[in-house]
C-alpha positions as CSV (number, residue, x, y, z in Angstrom):
1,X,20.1,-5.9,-7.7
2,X,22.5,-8.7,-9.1
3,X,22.2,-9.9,-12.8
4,X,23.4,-13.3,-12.9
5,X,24.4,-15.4,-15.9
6,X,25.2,-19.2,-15.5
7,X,25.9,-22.2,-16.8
8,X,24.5,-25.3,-16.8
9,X,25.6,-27.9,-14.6
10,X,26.3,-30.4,-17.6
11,X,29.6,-29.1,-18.9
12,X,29.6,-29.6,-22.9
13,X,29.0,-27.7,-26.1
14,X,26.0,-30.3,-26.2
15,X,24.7,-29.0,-23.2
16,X,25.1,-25.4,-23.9
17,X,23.6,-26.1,-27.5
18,X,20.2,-27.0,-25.7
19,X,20.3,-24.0,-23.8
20,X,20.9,-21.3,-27.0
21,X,18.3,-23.7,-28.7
22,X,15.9,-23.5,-25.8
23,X,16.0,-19.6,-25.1
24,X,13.3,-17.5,-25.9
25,X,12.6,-14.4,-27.8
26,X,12.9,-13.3,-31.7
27,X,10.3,-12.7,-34.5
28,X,10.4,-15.1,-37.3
29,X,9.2,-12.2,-39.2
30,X,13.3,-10.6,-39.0
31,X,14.4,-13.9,-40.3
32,X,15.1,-15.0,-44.0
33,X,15.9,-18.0,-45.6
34,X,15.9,-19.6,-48.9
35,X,15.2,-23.3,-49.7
36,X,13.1,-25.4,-47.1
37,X,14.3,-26.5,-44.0
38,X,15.8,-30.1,-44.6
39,X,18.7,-30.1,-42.9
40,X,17.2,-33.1,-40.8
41,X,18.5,-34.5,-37.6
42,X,22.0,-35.6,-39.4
43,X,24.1,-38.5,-37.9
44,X,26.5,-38.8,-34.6
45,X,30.1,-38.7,-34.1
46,X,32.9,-37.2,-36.4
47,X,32.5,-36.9,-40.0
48,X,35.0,-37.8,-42.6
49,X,35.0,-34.3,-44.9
50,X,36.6,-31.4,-44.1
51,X,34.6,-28.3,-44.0
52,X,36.2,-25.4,-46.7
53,X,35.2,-22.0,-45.5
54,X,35.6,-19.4,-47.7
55,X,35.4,-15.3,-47.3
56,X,36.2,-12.8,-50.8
57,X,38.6,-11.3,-48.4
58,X,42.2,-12.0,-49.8
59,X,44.8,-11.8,-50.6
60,X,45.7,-12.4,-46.5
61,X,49.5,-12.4,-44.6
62,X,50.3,-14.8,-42.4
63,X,49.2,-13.0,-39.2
64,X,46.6,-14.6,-36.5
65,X,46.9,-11.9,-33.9
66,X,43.6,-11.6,-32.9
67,X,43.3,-8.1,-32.0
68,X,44.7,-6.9,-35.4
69,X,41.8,-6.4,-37.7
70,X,44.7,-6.6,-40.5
71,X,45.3,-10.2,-39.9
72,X,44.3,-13.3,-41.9
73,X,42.7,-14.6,-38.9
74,X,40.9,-11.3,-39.1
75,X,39.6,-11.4,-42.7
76,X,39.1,-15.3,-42.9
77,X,37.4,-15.6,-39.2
78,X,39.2,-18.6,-38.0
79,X,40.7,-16.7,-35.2
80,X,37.4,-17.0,-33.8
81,X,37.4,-20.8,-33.7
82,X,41.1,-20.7,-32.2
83,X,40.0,-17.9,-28.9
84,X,36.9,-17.8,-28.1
85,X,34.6,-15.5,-25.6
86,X,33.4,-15.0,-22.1
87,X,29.6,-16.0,-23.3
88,X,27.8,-16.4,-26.6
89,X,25.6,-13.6,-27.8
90,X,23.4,-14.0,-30.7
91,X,23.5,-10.8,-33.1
92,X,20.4,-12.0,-34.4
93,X,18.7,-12.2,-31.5
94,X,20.2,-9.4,-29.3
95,X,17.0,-9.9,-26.4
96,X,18.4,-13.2,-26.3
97,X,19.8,-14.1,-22.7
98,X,24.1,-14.8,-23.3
99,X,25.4,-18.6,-23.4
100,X,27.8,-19.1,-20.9
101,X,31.2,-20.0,-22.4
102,X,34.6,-19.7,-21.0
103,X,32.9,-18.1,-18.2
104,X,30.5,-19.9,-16.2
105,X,29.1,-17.4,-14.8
106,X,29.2,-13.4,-15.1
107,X,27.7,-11.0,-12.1
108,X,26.6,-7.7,-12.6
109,X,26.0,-5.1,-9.7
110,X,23.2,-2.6,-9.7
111,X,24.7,0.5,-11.7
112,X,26.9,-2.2,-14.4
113,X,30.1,-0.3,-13.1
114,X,31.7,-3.8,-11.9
115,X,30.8,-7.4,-13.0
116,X,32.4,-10.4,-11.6
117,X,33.5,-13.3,-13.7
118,X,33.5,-17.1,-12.8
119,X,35.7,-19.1,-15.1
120,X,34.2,-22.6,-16.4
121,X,36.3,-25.3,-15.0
122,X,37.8,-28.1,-16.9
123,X,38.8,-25.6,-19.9
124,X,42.4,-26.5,-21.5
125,X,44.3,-24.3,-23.8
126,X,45.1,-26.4,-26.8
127,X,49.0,-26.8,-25.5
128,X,47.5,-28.8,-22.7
129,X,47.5,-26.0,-20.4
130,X,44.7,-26.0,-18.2
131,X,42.7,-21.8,-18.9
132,X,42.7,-20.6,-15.1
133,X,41.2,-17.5,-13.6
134,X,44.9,-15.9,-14.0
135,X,44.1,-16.3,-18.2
136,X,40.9,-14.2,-18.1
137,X,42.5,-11.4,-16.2
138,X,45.7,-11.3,-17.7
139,X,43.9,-11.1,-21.3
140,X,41.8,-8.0,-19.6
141,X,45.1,-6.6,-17.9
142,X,46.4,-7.1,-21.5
143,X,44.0,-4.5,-23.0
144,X,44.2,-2.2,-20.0
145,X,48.1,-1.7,-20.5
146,X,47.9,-1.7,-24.1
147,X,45.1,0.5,-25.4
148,X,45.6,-0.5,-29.2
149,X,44.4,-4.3,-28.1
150,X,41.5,-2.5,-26.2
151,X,39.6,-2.8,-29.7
152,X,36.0,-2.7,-28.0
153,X,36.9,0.4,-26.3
154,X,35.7,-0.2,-22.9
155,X,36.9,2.4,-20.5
156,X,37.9,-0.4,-17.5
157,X,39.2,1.1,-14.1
158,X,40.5,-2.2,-12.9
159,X,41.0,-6.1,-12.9
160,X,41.7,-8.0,-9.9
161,X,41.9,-12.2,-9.4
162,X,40.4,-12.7,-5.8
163,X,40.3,-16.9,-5.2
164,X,39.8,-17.5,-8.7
165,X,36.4,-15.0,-9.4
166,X,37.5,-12.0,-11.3
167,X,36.2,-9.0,-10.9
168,X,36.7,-5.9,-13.6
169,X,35.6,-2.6,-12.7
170,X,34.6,0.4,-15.1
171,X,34.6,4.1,-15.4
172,X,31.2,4.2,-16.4
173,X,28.2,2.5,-16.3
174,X,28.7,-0.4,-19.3
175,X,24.5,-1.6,-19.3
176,X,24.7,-0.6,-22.9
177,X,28.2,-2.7,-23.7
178,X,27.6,-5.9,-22.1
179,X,27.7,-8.0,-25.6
180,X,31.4,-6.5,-26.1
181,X,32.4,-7.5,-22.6
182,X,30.6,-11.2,-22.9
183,X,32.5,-11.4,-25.9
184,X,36.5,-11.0,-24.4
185,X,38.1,-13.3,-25.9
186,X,41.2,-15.3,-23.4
187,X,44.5,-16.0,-24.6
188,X,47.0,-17.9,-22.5
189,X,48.8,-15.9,-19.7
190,X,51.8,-18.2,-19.7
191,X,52.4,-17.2,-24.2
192,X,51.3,-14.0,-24.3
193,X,53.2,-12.5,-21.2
194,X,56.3,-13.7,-22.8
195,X,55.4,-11.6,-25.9
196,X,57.3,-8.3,-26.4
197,X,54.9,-6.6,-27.9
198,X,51.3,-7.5,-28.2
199,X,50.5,-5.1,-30.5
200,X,52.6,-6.1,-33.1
201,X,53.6,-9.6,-32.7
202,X,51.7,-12.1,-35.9
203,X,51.3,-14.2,-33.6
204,X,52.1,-16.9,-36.3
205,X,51.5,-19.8,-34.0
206,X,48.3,-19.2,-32.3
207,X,47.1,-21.1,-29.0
208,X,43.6,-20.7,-27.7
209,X,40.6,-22.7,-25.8
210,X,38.7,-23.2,-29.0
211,X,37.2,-26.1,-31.1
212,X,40.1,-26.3,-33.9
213,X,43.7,-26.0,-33.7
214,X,46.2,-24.1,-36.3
215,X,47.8,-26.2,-38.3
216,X,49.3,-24.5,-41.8
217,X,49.3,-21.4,-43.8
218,X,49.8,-22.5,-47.1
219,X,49.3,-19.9,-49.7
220,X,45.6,-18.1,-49.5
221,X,44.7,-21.6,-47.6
222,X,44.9,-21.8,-43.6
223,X,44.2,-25.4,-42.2
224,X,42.9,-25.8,-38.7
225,X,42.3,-29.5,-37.1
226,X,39.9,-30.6,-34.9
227,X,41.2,-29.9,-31.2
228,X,41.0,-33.5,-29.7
229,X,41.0,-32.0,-26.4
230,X,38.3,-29.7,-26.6
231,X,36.0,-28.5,-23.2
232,X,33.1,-28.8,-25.3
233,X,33.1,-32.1,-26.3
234,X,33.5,-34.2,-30.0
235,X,33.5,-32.2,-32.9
236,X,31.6,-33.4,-36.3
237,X,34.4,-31.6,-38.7
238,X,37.7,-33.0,-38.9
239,X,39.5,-30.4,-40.5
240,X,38.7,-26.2,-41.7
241,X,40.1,-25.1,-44.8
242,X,40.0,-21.7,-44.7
243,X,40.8,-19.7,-48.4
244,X,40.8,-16.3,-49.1
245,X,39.7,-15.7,-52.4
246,X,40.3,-12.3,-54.5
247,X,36.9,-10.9,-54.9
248,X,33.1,-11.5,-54.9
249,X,33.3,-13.4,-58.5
250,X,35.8,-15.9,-57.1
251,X,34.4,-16.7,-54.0
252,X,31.1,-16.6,-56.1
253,X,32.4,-19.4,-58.4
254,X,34.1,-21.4,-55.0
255,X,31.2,-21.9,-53.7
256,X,28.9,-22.9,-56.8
257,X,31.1,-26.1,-57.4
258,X,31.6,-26.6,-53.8
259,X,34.6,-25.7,-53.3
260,X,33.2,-23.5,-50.2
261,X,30.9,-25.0,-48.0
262,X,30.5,-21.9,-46.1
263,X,31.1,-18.4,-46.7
264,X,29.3,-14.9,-46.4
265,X,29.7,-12.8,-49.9
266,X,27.4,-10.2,-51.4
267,X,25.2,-13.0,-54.5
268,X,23.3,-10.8,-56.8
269,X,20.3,-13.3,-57.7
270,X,21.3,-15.8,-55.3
271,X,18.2,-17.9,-55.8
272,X,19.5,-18.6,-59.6
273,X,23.4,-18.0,-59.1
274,X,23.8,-20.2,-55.7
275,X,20.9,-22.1,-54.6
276,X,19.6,-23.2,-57.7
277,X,22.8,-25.0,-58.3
278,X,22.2,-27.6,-55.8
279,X,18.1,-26.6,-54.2
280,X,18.8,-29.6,-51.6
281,X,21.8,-28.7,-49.7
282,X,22.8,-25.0,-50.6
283,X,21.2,-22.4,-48.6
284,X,21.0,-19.1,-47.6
285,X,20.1,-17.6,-44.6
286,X,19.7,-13.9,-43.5
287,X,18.6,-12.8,-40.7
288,X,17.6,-8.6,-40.0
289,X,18.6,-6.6,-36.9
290,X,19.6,-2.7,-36.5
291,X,22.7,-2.5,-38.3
292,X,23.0,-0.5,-41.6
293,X,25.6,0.2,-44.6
294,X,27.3,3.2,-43.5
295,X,29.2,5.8,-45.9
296,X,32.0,6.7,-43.3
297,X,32.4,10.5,-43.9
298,X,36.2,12.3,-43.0
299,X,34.7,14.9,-40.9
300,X,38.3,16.0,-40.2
301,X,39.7,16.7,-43.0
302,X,38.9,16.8,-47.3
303,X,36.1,18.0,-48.6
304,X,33.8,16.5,-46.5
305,X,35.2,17.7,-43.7
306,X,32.4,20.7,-44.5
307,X,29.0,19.5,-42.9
308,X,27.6,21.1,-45.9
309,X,29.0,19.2,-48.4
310,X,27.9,16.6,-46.0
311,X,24.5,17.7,-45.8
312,X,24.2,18.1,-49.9
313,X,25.3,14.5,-50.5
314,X,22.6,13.1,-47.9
315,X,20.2,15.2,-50.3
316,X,21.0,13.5,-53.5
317,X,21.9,9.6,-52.7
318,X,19.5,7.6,-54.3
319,X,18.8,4.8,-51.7
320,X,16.5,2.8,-53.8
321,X,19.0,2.0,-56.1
322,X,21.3,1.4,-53.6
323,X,19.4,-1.6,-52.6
324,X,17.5,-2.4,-55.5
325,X,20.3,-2.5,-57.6
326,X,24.2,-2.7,-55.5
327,X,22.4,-5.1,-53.0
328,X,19.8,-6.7,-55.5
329,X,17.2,-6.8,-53.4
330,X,18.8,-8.5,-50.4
331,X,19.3,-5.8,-48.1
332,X,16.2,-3.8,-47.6
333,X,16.2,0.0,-48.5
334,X,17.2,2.6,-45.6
335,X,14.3,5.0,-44.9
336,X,14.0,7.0,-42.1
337,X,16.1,10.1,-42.0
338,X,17.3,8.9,-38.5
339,X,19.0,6.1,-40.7
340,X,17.9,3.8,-38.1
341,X,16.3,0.6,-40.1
342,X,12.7,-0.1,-40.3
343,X,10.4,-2.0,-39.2
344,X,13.1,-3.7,-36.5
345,X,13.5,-0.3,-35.2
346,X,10.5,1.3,-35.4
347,X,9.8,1.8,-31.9
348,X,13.3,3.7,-31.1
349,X,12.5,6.8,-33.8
350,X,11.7,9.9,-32.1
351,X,8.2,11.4,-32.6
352,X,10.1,14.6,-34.3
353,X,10.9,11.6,-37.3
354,X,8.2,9.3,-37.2
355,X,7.4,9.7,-40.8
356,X,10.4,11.3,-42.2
357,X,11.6,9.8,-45.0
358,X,15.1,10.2,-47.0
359,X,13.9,11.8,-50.4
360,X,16.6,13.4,-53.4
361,X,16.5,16.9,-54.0
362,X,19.0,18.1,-56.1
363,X,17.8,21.9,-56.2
364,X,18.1,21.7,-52.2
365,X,21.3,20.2,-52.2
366,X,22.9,22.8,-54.6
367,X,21.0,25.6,-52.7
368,X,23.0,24.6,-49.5
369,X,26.0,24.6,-51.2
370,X,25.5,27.9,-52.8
371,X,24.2,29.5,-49.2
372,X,27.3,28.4,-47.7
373,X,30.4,29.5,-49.8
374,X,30.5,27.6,-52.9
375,X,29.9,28.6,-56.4
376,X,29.2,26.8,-60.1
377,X,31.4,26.7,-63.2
378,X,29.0,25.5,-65.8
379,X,28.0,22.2,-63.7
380,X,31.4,22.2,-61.6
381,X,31.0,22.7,-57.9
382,X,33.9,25.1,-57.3
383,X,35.3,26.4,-53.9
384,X,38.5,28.0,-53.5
385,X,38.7,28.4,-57.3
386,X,38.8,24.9,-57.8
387,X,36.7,21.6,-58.6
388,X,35.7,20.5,-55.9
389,X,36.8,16.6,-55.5
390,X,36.8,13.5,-53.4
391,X,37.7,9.8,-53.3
392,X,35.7,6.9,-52.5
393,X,37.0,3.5,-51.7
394,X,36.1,0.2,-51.1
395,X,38.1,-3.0,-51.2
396,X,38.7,-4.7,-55.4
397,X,36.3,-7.5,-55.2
398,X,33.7,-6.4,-53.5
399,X,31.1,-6.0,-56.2
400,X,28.3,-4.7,-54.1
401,X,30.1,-1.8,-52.3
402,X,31.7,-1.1,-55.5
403,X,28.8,-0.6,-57.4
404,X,27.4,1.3,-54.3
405,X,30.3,3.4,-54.5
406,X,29.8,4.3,-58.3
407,X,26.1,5.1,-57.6
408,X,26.9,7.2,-54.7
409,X,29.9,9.2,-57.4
410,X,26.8,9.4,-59.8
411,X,24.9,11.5,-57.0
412,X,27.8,13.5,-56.4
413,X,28.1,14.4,-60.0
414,X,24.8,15.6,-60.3
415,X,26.1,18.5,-57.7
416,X,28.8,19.2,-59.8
417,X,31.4,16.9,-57.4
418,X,34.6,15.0,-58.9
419,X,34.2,12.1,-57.1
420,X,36.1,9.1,-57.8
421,X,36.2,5.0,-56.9
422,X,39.2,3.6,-55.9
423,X,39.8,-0.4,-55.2
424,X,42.3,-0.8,-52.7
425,X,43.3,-4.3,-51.0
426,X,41.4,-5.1,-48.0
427,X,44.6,-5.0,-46.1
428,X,45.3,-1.3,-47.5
429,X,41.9,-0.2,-47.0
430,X,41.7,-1.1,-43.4
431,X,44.6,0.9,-42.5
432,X,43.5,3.7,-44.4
433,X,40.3,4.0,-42.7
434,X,41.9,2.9,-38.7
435,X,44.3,6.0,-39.8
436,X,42.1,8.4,-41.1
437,X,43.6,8.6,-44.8
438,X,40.7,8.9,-46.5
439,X,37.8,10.6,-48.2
440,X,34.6,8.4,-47.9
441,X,34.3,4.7,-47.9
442,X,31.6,1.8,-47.4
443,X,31.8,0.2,-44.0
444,X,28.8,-1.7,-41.8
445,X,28.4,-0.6,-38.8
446,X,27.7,-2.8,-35.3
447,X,24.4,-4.1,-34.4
448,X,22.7,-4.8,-30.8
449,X,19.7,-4.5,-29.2
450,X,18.9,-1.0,-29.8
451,X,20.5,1.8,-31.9
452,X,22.6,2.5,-29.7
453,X,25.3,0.5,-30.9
454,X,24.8,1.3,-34.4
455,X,25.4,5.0,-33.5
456,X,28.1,4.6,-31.4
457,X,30.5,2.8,-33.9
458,X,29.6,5.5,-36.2
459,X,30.2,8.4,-34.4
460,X,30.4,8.4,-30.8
461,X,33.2,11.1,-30.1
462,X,34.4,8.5,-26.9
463,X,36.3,6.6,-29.6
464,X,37.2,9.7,-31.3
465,X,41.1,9.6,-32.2
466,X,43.5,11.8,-33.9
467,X,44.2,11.3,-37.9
468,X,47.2,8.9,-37.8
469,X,46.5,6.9,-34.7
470,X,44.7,3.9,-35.2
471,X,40.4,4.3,-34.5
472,X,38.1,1.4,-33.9
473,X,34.6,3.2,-33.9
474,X,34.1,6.3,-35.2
475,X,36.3,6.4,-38.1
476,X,35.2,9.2,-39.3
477,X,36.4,11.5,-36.9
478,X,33.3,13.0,-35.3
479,X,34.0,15.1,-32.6
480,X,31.3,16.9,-31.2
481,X,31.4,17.4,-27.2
482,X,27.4,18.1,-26.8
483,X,27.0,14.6,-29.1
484,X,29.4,12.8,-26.0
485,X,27.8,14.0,-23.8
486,X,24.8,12.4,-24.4
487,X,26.6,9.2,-25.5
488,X,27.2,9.7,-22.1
489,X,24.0,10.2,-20.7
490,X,22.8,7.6,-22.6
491,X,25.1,4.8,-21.0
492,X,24.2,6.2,-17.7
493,X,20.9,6.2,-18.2
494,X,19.0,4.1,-15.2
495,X,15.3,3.9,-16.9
496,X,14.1,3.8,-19.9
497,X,12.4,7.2,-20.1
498,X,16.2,8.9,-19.3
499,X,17.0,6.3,-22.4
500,X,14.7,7.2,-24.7
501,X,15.4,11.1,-24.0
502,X,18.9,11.0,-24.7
503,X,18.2,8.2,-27.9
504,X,16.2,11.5,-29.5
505,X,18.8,13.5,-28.8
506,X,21.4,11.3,-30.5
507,X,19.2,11.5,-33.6
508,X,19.2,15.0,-33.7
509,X,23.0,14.7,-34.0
510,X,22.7,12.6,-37.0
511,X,20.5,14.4,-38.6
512,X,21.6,17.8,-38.1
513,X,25.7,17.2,-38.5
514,X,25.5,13.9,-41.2
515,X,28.2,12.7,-39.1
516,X,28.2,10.1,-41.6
517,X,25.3,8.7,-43.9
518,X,23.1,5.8,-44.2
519,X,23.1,3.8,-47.3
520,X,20.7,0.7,-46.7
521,X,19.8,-1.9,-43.9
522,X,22.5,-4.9,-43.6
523,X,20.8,-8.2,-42.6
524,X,23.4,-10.9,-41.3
525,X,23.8,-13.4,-43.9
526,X,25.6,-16.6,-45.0
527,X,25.7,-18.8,-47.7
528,X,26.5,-22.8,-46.4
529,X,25.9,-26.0,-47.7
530,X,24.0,-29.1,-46.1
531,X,26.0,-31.5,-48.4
532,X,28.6,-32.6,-45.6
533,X,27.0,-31.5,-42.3
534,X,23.8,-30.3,-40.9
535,X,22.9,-28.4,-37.7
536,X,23.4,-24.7,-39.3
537,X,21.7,-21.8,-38.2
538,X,18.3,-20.7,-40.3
539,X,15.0,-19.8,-40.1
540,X,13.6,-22.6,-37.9
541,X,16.3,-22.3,-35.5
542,X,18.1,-19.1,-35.4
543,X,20.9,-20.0,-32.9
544,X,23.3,-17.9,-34.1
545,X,24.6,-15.0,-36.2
546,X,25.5,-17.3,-39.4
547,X,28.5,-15.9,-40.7
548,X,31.6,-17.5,-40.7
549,X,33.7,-14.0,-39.3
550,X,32.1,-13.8,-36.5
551,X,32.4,-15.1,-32.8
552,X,29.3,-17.1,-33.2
553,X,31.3,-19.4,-35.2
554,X,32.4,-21.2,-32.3
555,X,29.2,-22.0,-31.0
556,X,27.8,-22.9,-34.5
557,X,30.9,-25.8,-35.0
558,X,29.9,-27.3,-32.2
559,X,26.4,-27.9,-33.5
560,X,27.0,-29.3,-36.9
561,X,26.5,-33.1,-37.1
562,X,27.6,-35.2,-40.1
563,X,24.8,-35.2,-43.2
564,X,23.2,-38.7,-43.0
């Protein structure tokens, strides 16, 4: 069996718009969005405004590597409009069928161990250099010799250029990660392999395929043009202003007197705060899939590096008020004790859990604690002959996690814990949790077309690294063997009855260890404004994930039209 993905014969971001628009699948039940749909068809050509994209994310360094997650490229997204992917997948839909991109076509065999890789023809890097077969697998080479820019964590075998199809080979069976390998990005064979090292260049000049090309880092403010030369055809927006603003109430602000047009931050009543200010043209859309708030647990070292302390806390956090209050209503409460959200998921709960609902018990929290080794001064949880104490933190700014985090120290209070917020930069915190120097902190977690993937970033022991050395998944150090082996078995799973065995299994894991915990369901959401240009992403036409970090971003330039 051969699974075949191609492009259309009409190269053009047009003609690869018709196809996203024109594929199948998705419940408009999963989908939210405020304000009518009155984008309308929108004019032709290139637009005079510049679009100002905005993310509460700063302040940012001058860095557009795009395999650091410490970069400004990282934080602001633009990265993602300078290198773009193999093929388009839509987070929002995952049982969506990929958009060929840079690839024209990708070609699995039977057991997903090997896929070969056409490249689309007539693709130029923005120096003018034409993107050849050599490109796409000198940027997989790239990660294969340098396993800190191997940020998906795919365990390749081998890459090898035969007459201009590549063909990349795998360890394992990768039917559960083709969205991370549809979404390599390229970078150009003839800059990069001149680099000494990859891993640590800025890359302070970045050249890529993509719709916009760098232009200035001035400040908080990165300016990208239009790329003249693009594959894909005219682009609407002349100019992205990308700004990283210092918190939620900033960005908040930016975006009321439209100073964003685009921008994903956490609005408590966004009706009133955002749309309200302008009903015709801003919007927000948010669209729900099987990713969740996760609180990223140390399991290696701290206090919670005791599953029981683990287990107590999952006993007391008050998950209602995590959504009802931190997320205001806009990201639905977590339920199920397999922390997989409901209803998208429904049909992946195990039997043992169908029903089985997160509830506080204090008494049963402190009872664990007391069974294993800890004792009680007064209403202090003492082992060792002291307080027992922990950290949480979560980027300054961030109002939402912030006030997550405080809820989450009020729960741990009530069992006699110390616990603590701190506000870190978003630069600091990052490296904190890649290197393991931490107690607990707020983090999403990946999404896809089953749980799966939100397991795996959370604690699949395949990504598990030491404290010190930089993790992508699993930051919380989980490193159970019997849990990778059925990782394992999952990924190599040839039906669906072997997948759904090992799936229960995996929730046994969660349960039983709290590798990590659950806080509530994250939909992917954006705020954007019709004002300028139309053509976004929303309810009637979910094309794309809509926020401006990720890879969809791309694809989502290339629809806008000017407002007319």
């Amino acid at each position: 069996m051969k699974i075949r993905i191609m492009a259309p014969a009409v190269v053009g971001a047009a003609a690869l718009a018709l196809v996203v628009a024109g594929c199948g699948g998705g419940d408009g039940d999963n989908t939210k969005s405020t304000g009518a749909s009155t984008q309308g068809a929108g004019g032709s050509g290139q637009g005079t405004q510049p679009l100002n994209i905005g993310m509460p994310n700063g302040p940012v360094k001058n860095i557009s590597n795009p395999f650091l997650n410490t970069s400004a490229g990282a934080a602001l997204g633009y990265t993602n409009v300078i290198y773009e992917p193999l093929m388009q997948i839509n987070d929002t839909k995952p049982a969506d069928p990929p958009t060929p991109w840079l690839a024209k076509s990708m070609e699995w065999n039977k057991d997903y161990t090997e896929v070969k890789i056409t490249p689309r023809d007539g693709v130029k890097f923005s120096d003018g250099t034409p993107m050849t077969a050599d490109d796409i697998a000198y940027s997989i080479q790239l990660r294969i010799d340098n396993e800190a820019l191997n940020t998906e964590g795919l365990p390749y075998k081998s890459v090898t250029n035969d007459g201009g199809v590549i063909t990349v080979t795998f360890k394992s069976s990768q039917f559960v990660n083709q969205a991370k390998v549809y979404g390599l990005i390229v970078v150009p064979k003839h800059i990069w392999s001149q680099i000494k090292d990859p891993t640590k260049d800025l890359v302070q000049n970045p050249v890529g395929t993509g719709p916009y090309v760098f232009k200035n880092f001035s400040g908080q403010t990165v300016t990208l043009d239009a790329n003249k030369d693009y594959w894909g055809g005219e682009l609407a927006v002349p100019e992205l202003r990308y700004t990283g603003y210092s918190g939620n109430d900033p960005q908040i602000a930016a975006l009321q007197t439209g100073q964003s047009d685009w921008s994903w931050v956490f609005i408590a009543d966004y009706e009133n705060v955002y749309v309200a200010k302008d009903p015709d043209h801003n919007k927000v859309y948010s669209a729900t899939g099987l990713g969740i708030d996760q609180l990223v647990l140390n399991n290696e070292k701290g206090a919670f590096s005791d599953i029981n302390l683990r287990k107590a806390l999952n006993m007391v956090l008050d998950r209602e008020k995590a959504a009802k209050i931190a997320e205001s209503g806009l990201f639905p409460q977590l339920t199920s004790v397999t922390g997989i959200p409901t209803p998208a998921g429904d049909t992946f709960i195990a039997d043992k859990y169908k029903g089985q609902n997160y509830s506080i018990d204090v008494d049963g929290a402190k009872k664990q604690l007391t069974d294993n080794g800890y004792t009680y001064s007064g209403d202090k949880l003492m082992k060792d002959g002291k307080q027992v104490s922990v950290v949480l933190q979560d980027p300054a700014g961030w109002n939402d996690y912030i006030t997550s985090l405080q809820l989450i120290a009020t729960s741990l209070k009530s069992i006699g814990v110390d616990a603590k917020v701190e506000t870190p930069t978003v630069d600091a915190w990052t490296a904190n949790l890649n290197t393991g120097d931490f107690d607990a902190a707020l983090h999403w977690t990946d999404g896809g077309s089953t749980p799966y993937q939100m397991y795996s970033s959370m604690f699949d022991p395949n990504y598990y690294v030491p404290l010190g050395k930089n993790a992508t998944w699993d930051i919380g150090r989980y490193n159970n063997p019997d849990a990778k082996k059925t990782f394992d078995e999952y990924i190599a799973a040839t039906d669906d009855t072997a997948r759904k065995a090992a799936m229960d299994k995996l929730q046994d894991f969660w349960v039983n260890d709290v590798p990590a915990i659950g806080v509530d369901a994250r939909p992917s959401a954006a705020e954007y404004s019709t004002k300028n240009y139309v053509g976004w992403p929303d309810e009637q036409n979910p094309y794309a994930d809509p926020q401006p970090t990720n890879k969809n971003a791309s694809l989502i330039l290339t629809k806008l039209k000017p407002a007319s």
